[in-house]
N, C-alpha and C positions, 0 to 999 in steps of 0.2 A: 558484453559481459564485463561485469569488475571485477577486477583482482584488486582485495584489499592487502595493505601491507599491516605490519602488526599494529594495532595501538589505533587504526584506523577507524572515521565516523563515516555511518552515509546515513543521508536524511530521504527517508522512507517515504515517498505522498499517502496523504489515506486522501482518497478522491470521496465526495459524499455529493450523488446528484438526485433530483426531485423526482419520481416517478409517482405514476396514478396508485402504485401499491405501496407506497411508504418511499423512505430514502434507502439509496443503495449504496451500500461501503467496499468497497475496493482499489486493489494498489496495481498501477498499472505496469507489465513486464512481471506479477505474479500469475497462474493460471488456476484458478478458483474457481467457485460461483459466490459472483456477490453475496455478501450480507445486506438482506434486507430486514428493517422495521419503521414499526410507523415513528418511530422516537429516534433522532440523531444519536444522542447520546448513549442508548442500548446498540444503535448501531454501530456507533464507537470503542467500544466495550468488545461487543465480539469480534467487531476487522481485528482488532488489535489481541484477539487470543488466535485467531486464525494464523496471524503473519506470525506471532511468535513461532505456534505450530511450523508454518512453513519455513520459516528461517532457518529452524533445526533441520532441516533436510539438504541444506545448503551449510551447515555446519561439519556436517560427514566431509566435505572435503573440501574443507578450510578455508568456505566463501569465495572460492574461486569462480560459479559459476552464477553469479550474482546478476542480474540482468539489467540491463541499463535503466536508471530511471528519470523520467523524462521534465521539464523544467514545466515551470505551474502557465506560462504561457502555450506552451504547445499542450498541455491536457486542457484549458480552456477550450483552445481550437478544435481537439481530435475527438471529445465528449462535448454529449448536449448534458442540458440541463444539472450542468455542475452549479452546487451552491455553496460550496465547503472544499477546502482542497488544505490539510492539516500535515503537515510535514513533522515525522517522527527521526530523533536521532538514534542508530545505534552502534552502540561501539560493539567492533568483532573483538 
């Protein structure tokens, strides 16, 4: 978990890997169901309403229980077929 202090950044992964039904967008240590389409960039679009969504739920109480997010080498290793791995900042 992170405890952000005030004023604080964390840079978000959007993981985008190749499957037979299009690409699939998700952050890993969120608990979703991927965003899939057959276009990266619609699938970019919606991870990123999704996470807002989710991030407001972890705003309730003051990003305390944030989940660790993991470096673009170990999501390489721990997903196949990653072809995009897009790091978002946001400030709490």
């Amino acid at each position: 978990m992170i405890n952000l202090e005030n004023n604080s950044i964390i840079e978000i992964p959007f993981v985008f890997t190749r499957e037979q039904d299009g690409y699939h967008g998700f952050v890993p240590g969120l608990n979703f169901r991927d965003i899939v389409d057959k276009d990266i960039n619609a699938c970019r679009f919606l991870l990123q309403e999704r996470v807002v969504h989710e991030l407001e739920k972890f705003k309730i109480n003051k990003y305390q229980n944030l989940p660790f997010f993991p470096l673009d080498e170990h999501i390489y290793r721990d997903f196949e077929n990653v072809v995009k791995i897009e790091r978002i900042n946001f400030k709490k």
